[in-house]
DSSP file (Angstrom, degrees, kcal/mol; ACC not computed):
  #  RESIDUE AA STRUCTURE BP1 BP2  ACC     N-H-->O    O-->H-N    N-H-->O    O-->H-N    TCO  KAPPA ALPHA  PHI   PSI    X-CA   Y-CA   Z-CA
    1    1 A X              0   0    0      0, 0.0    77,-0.1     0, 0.0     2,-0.1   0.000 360.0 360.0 360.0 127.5   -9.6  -18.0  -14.5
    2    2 A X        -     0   0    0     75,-0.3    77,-6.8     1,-0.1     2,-0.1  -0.350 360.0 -79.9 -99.9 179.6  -11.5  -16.1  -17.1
    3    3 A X  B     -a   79   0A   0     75,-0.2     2,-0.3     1,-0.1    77,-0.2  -0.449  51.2 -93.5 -75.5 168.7  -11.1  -12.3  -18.0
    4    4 A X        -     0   0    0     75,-1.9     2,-0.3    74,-0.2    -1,-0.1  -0.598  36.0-165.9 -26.4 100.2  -12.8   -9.3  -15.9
    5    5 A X        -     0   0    0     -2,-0.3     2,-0.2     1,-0.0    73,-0.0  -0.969  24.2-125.5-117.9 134.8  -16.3   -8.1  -17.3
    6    6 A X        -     0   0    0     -2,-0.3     2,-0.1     1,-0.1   106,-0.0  -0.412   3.1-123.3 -81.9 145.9  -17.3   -4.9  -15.8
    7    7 A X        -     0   0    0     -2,-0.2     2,-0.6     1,-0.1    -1,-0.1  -0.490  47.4-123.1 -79.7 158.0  -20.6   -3.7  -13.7
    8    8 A X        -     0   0    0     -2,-0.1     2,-0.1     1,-0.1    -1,-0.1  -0.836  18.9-115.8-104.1 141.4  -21.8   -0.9  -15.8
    9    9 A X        -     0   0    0     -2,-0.6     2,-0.8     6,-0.1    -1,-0.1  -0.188  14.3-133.9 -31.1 120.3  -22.2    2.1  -14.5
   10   10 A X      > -     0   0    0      1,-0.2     5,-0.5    -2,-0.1     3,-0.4  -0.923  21.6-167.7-117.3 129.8  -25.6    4.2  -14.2
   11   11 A X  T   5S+     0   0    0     -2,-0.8     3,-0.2     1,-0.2    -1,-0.2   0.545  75.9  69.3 -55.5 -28.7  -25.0    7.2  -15.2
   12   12 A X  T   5S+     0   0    0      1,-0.2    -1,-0.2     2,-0.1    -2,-0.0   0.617 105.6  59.4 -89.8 -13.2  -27.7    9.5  -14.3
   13   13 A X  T   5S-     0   0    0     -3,-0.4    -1,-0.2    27,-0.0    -2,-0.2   0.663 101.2-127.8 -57.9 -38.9  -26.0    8.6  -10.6
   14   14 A X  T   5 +     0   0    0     -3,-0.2     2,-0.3    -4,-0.2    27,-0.3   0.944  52.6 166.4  65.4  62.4  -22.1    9.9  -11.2
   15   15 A X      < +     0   0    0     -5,-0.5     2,-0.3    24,-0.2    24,-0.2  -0.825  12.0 176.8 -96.6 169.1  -21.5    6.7  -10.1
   16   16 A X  E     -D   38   0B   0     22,-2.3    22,-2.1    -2,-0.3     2,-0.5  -0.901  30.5 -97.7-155.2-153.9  -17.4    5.3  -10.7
   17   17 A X  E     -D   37   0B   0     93,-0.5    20,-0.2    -2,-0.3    89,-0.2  -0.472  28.7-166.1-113.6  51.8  -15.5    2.8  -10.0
   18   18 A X  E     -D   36   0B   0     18,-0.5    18,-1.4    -2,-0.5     2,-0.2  -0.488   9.9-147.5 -75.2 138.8  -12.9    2.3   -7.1
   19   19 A X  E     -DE  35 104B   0     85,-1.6    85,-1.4    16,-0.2     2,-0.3  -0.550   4.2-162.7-111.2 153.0  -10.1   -0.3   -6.6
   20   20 A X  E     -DE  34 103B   0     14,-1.2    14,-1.2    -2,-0.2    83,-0.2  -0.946  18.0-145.3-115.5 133.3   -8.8   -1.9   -3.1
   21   21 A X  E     -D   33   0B   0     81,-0.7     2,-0.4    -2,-0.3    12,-0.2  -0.297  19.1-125.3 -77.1 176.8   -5.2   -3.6   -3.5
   22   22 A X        -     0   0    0     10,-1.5    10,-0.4    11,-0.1     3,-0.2  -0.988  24.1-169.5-101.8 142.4   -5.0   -6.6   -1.3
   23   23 A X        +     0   0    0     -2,-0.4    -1,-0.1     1,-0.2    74,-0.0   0.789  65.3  81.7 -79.9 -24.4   -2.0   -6.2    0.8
   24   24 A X        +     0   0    0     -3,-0.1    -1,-0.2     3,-0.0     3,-0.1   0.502  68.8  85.5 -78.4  22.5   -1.9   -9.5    2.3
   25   25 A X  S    S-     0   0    0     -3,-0.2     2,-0.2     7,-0.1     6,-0.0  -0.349  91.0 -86.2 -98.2-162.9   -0.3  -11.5   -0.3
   26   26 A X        -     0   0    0      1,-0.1    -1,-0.1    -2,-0.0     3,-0.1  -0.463  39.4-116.5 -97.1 153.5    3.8  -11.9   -0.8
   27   27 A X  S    S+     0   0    0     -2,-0.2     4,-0.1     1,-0.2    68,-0.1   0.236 118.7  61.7 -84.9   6.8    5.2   -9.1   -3.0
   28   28 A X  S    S+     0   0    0      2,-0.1    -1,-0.2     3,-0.0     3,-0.1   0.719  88.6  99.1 -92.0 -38.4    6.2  -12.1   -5.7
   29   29 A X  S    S-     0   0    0      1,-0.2     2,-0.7    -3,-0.1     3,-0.0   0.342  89.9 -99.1 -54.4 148.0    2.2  -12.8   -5.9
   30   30 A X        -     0   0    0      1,-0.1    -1,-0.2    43,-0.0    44,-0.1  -0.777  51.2 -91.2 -88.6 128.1    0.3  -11.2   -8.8
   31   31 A X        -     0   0    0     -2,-0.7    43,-2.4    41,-0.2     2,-0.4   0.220  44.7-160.7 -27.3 131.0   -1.3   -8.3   -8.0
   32   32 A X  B     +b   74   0A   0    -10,-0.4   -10,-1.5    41,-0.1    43,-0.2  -0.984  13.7 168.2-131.5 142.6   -4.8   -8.5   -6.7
   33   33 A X  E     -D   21   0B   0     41,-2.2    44,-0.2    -2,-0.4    43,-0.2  -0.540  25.0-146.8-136.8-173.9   -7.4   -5.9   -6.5
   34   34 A X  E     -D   20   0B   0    -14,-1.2   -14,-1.2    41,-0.2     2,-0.3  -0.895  18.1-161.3-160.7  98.0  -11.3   -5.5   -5.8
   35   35 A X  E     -D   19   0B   0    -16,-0.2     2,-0.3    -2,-0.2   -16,-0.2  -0.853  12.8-172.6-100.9 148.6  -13.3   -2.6   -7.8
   36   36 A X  E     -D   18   0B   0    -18,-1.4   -18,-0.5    -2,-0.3     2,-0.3  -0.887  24.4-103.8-168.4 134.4  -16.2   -1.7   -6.4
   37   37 A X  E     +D   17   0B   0     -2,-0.3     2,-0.4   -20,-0.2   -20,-0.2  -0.531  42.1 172.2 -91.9 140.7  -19.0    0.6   -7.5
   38   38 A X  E     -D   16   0B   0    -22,-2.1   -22,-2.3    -2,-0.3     2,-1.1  -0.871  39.2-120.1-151.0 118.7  -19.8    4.5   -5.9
   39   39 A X    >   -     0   0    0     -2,-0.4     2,-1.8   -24,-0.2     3,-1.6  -0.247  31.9-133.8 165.8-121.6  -21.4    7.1   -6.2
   40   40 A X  T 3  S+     0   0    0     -2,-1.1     3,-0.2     1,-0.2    -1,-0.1   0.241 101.6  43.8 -36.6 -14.4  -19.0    9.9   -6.7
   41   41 A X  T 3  S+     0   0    0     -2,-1.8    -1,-0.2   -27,-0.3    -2,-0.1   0.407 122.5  42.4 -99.1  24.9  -20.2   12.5   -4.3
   42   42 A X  S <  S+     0   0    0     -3,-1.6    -1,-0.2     2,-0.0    -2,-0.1   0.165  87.5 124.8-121.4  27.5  -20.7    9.7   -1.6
   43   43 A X        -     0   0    0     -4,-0.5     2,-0.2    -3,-0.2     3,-0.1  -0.167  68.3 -99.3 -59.7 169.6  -17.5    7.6   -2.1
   44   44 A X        -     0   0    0      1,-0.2    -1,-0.1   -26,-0.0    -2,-0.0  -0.468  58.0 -73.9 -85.5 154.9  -15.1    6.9    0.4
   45   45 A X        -     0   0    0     -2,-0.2     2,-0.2     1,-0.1    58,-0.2  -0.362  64.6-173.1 -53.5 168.9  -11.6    9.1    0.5
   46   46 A X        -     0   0    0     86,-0.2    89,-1.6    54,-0.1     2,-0.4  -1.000  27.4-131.5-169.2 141.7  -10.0    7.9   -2.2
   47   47 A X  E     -f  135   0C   0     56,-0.4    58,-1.9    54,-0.3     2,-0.3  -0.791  26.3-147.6-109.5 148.4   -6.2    8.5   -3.8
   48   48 A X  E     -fg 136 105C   0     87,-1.8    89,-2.8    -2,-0.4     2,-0.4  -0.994   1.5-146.7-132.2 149.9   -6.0    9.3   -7.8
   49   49 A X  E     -f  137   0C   0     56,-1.7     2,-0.5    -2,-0.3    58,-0.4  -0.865  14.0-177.3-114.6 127.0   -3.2    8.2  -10.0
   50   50 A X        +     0   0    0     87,-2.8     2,-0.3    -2,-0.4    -2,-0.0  -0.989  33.7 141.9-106.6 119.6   -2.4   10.7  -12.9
   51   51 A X        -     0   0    0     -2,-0.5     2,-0.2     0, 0.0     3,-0.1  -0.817  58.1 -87.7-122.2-178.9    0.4    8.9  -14.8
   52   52 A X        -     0   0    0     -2,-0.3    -2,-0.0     2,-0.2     3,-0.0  -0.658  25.2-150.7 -61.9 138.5    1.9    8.0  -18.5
   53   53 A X  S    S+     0   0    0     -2,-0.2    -1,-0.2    32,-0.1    33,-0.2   0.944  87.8  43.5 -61.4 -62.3    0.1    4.7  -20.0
   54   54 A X  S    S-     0   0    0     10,-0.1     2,-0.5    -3,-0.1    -2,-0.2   0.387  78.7-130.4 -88.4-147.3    3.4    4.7  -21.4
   55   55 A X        -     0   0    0     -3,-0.0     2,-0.3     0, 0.0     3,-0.1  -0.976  33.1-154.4-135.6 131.8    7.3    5.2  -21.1
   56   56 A X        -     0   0    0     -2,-0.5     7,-0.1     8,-0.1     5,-0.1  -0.730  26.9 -92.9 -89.1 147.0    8.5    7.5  -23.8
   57   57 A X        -     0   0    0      5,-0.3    -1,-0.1    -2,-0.3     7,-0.0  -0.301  35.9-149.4 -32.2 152.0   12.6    7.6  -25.4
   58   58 A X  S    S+     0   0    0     -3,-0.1    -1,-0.1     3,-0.0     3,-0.0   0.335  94.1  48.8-105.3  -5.3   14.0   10.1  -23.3
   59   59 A X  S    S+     0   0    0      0, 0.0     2,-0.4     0, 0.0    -2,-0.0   0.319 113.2  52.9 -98.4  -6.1   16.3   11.2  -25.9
   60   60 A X  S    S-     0   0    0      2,-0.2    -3,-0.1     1,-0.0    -4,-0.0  -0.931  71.5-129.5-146.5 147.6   13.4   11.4  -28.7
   61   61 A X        +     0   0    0     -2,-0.4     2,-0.2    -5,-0.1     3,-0.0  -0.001  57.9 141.2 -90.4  33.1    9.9   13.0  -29.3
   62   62 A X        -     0   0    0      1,-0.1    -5,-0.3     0, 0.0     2,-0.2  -0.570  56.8-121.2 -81.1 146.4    8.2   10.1  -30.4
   63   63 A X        -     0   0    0     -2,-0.2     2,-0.2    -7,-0.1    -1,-0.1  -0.430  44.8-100.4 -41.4 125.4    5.0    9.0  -29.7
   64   64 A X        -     0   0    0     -2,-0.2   -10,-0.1     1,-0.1    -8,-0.1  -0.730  47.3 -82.4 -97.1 164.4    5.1    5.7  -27.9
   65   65 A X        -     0   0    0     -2,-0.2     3,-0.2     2,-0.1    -1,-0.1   0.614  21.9-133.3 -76.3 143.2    4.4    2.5  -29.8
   66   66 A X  S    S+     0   0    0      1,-0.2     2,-0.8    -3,-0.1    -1,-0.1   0.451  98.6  95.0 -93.4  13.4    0.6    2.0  -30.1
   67   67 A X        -     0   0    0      2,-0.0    -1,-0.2     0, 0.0    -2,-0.1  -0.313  62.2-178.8 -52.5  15.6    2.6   -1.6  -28.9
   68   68 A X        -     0   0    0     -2,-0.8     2,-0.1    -3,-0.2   -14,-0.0  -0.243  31.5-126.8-100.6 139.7    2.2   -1.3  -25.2
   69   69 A X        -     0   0    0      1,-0.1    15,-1.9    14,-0.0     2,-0.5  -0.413  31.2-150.5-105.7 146.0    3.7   -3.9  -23.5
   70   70 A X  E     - C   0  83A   0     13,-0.3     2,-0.3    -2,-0.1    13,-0.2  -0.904  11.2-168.4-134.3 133.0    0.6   -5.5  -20.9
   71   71 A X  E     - C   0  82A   0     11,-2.6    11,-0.7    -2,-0.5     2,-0.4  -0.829  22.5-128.9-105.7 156.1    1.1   -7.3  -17.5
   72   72 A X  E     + C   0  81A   0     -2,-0.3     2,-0.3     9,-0.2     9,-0.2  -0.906  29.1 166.7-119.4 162.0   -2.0   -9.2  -15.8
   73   73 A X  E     - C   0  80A   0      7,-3.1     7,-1.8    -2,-0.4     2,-0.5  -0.718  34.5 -91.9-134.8-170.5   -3.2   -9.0  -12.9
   74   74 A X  E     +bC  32  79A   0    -43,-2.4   -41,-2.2    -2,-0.3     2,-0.4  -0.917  21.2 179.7-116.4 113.8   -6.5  -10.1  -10.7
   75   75 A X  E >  S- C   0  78A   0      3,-4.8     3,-9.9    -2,-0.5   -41,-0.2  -0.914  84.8 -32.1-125.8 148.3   -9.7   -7.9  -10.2
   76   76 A X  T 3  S-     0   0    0     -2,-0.4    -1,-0.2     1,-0.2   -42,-0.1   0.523 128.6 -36.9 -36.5 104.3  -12.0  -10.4   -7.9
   77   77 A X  T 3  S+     0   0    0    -44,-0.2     2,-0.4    -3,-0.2   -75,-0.3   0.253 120.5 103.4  76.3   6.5  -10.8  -13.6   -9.2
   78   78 A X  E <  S- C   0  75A   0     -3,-9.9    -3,-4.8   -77,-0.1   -74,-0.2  -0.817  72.4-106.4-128.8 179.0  -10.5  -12.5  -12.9
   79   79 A X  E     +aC   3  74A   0    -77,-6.8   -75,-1.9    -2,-0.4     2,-0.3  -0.308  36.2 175.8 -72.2 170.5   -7.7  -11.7  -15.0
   80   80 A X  E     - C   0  73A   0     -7,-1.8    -7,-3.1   -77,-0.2     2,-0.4  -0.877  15.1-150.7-158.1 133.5   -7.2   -8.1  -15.9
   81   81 A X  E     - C   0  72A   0     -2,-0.3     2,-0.3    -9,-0.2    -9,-0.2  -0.939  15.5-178.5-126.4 143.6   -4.3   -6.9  -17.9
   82   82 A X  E     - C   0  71A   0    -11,-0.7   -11,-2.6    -2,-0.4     5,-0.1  -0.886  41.5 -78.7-124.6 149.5   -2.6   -3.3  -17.6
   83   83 A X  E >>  - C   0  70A   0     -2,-0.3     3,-1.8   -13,-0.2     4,-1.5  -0.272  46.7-121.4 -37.5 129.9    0.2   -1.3  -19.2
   84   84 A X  H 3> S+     0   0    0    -15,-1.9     4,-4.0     1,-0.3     5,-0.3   0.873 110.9  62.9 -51.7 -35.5    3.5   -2.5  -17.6
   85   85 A X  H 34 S+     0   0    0    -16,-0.4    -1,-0.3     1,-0.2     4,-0.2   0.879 107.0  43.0 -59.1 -31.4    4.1    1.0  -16.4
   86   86 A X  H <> S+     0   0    0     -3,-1.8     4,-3.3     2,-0.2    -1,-0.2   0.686 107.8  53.1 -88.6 -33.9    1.2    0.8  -14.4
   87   87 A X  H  X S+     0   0    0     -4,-1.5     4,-2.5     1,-0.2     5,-0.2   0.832 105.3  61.7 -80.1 -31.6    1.5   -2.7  -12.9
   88   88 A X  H  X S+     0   0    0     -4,-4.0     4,-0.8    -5,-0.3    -1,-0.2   0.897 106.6  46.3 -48.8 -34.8    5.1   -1.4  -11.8
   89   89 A X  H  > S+     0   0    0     -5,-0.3     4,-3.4    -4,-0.2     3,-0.4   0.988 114.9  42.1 -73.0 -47.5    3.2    1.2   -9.8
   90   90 A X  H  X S+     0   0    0     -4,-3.3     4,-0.9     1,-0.2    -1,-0.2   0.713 114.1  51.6 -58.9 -25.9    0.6   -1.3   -8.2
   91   91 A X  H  < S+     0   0    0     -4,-2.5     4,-0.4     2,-0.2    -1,-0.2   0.725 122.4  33.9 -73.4 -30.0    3.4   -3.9   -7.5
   92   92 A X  H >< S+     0   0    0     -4,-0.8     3,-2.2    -3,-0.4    -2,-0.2   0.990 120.9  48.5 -75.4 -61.8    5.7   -0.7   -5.7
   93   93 A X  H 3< S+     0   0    0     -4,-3.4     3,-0.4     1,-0.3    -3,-0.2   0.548 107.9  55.7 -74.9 -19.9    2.3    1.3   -4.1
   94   94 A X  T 3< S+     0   0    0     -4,-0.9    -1,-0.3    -5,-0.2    -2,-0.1   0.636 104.1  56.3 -69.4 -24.0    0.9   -2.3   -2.6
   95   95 A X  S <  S+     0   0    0     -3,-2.2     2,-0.8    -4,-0.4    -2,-0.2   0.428  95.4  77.0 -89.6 -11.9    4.4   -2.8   -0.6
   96   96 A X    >   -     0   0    0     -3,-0.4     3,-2.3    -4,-0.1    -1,-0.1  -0.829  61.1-164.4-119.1 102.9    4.1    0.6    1.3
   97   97 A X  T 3  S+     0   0    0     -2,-0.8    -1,-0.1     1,-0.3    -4,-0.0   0.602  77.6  72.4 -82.1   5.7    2.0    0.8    4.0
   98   98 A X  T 3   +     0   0    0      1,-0.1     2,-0.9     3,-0.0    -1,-0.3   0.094  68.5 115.1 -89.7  30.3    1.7    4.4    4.4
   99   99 A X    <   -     0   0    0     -3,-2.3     2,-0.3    -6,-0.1    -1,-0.1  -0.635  57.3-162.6-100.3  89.0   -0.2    4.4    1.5
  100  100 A X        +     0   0    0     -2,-0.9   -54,-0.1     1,-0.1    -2,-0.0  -0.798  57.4  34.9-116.7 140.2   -3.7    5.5    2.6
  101  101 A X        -     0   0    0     -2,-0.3   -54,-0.3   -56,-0.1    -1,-0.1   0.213  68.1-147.7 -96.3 132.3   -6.3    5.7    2.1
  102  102 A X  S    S+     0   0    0    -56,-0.1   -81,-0.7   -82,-0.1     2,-0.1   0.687  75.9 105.2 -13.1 -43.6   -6.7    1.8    0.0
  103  103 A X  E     +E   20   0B   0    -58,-0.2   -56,-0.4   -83,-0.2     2,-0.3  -0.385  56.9 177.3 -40.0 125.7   -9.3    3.5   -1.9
  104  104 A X  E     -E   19   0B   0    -85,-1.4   -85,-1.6   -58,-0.2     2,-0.4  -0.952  24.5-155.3-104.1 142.1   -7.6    4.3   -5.6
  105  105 A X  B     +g   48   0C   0    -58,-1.9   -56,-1.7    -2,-0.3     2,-0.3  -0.970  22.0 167.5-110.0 135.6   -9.0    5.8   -8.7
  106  106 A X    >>  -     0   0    0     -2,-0.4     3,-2.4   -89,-0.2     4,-2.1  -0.881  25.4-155.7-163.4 109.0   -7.1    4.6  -11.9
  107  107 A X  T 34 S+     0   0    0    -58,-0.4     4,-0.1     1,-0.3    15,-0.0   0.471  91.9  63.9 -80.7   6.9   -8.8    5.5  -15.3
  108  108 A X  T 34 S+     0   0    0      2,-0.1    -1,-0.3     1,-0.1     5,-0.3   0.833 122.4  14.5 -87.7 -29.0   -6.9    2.6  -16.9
  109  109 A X  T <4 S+     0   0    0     -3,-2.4    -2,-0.2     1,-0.1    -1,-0.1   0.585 127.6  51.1-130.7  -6.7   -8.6    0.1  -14.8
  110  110 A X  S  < S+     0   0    0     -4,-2.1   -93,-0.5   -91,-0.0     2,-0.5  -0.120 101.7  70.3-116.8  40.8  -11.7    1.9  -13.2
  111  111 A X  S    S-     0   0    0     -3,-0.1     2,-1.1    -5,-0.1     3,-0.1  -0.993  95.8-115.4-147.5 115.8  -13.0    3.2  -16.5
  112  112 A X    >   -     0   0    0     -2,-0.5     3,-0.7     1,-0.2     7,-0.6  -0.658  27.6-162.0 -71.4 113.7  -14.3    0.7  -19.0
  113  113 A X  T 3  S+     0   0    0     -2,-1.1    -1,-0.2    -5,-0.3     3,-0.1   0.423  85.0  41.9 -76.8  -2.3  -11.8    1.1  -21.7
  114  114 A X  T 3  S+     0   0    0      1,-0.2     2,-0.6    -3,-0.1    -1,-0.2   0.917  89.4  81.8 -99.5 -42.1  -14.0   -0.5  -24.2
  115  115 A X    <>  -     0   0    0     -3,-0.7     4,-1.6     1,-0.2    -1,-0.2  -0.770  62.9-163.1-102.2 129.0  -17.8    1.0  -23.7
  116  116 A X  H  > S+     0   0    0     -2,-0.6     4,-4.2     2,-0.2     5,-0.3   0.908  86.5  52.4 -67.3 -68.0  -17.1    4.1  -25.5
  117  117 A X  H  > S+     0   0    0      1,-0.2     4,-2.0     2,-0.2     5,-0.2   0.936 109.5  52.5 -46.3 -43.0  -20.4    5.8  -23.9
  118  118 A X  H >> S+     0   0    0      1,-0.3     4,-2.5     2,-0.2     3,-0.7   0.923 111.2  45.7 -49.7 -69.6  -18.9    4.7  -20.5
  119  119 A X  H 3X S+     0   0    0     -4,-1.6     4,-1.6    -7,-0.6     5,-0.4   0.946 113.5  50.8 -44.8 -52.7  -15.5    6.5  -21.3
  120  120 A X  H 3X S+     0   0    0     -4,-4.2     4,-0.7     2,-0.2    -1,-0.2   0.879 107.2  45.9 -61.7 -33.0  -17.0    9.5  -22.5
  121  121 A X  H << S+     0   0    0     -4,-2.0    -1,-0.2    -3,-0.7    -2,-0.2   0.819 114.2  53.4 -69.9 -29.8  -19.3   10.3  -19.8
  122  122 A X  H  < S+     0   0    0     -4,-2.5    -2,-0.2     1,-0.3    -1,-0.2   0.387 105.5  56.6 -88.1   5.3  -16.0    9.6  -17.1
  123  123 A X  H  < S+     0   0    0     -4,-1.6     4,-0.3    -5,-0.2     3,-0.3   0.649 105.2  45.4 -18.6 -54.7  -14.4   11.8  -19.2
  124  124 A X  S  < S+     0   0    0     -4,-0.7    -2,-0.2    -5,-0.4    -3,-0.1   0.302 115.9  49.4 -76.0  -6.2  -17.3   14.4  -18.4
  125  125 A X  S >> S+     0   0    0      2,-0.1     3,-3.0     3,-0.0     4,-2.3   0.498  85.2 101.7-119.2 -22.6  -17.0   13.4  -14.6
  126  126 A X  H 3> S+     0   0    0      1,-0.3     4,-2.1    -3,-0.3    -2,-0.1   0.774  74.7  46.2 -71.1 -29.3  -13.2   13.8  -14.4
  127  127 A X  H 34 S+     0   0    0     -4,-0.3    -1,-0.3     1,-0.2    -3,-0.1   0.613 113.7  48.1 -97.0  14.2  -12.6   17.1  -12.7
  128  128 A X  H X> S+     0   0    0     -3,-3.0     4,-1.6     3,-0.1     3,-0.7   0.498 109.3  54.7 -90.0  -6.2  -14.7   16.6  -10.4
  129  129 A X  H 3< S+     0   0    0     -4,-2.3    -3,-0.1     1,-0.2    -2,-0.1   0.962 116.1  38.4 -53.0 -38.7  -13.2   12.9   -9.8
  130  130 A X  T 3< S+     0   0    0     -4,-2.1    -1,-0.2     1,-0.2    -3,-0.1   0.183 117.0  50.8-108.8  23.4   -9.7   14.2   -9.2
  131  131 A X  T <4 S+     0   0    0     -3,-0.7    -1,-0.2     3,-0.0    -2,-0.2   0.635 114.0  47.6 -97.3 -34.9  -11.2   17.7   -7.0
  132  132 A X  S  < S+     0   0    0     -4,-1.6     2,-0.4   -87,-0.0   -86,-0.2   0.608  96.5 105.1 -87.8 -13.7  -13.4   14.9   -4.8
  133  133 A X        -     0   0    0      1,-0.2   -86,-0.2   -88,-0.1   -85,-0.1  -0.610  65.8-149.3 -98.3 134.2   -9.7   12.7   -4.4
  134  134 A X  S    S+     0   0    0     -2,-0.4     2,-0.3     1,-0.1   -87,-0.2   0.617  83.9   6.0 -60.9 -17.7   -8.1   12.9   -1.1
  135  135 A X  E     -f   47   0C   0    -89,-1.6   -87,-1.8   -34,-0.1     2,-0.5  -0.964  65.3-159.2-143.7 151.1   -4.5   12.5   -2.6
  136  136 A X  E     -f   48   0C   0     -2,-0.3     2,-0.3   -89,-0.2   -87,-0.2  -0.888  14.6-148.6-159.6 120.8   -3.7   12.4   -6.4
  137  137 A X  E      f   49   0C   0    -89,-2.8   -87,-2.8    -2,-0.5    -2,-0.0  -0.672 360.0 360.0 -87.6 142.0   -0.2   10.7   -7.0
  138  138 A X              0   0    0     -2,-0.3    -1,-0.1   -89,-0.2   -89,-0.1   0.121 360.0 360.0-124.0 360.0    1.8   12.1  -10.3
């Protein structure tokens, strides 16, 4: 199974990126998802995750570890690796079926982390992502 390569984004569109978990697998199974291109002012409702990448000391005001500890997962059929903190969520939020709508936005994993223009422009899109999201988990 090889890594993830992302469809790029046309810009001049506002398109982004939104993931579907699949539910049907066992809750020991590695997460598997499907991202899928939109867009944004015709997407489908759509839930947005603001979290921490990372987990901070709770006793200390350090920065955490530029270290970050990575889980993998599957976005269709290839590997994809995330911050553990985040693969905790997907592994919890996939097991609970009143979590609607399927639709997620998650800048970790619907943001090419890499293409610098990419980031910068969904940066430039990002209050209207999380005004347009039908729920936005903290």
């Amino acid at each position: 199974m090889g890594a993830y390569s992302y469809q790029p984004l046309d810009a001049s569109r506002s398109q982004i990126r939104l993931l579907k978990i699949d539910r049907s697998l066992s809750p020991t199974a590695k997460v598997r998802c499907h991202l899928e291109v939109f867009d944004l002012y015709n997407a489908p409702h759509y839930t947005g995750l603001s979290y921490r990448w990372t987990y901070l000391e709770p006793d200390t005001a350090q920065r955490p570890s530029p270290e970050v500890t990575k889980k993998s997962m599957v976005v269709d059929g290839k590997l994809f690796y995330v911050s553990e903190n985040l693969a905790n969520f997907l592994e919890v939020f996939r097991e609970q079926p009143q979590n609607e709508p399927i639709w997620l936005w998650i800048d970790q994993i619907c943001i090419n982390q890499e293409d610098i223009p990419e980031r910068n422009q969904q940066i430039r899109l990002m209050s209207d992502i999380y005004i347009r999201c039908q729920t936005v988990i903290i």
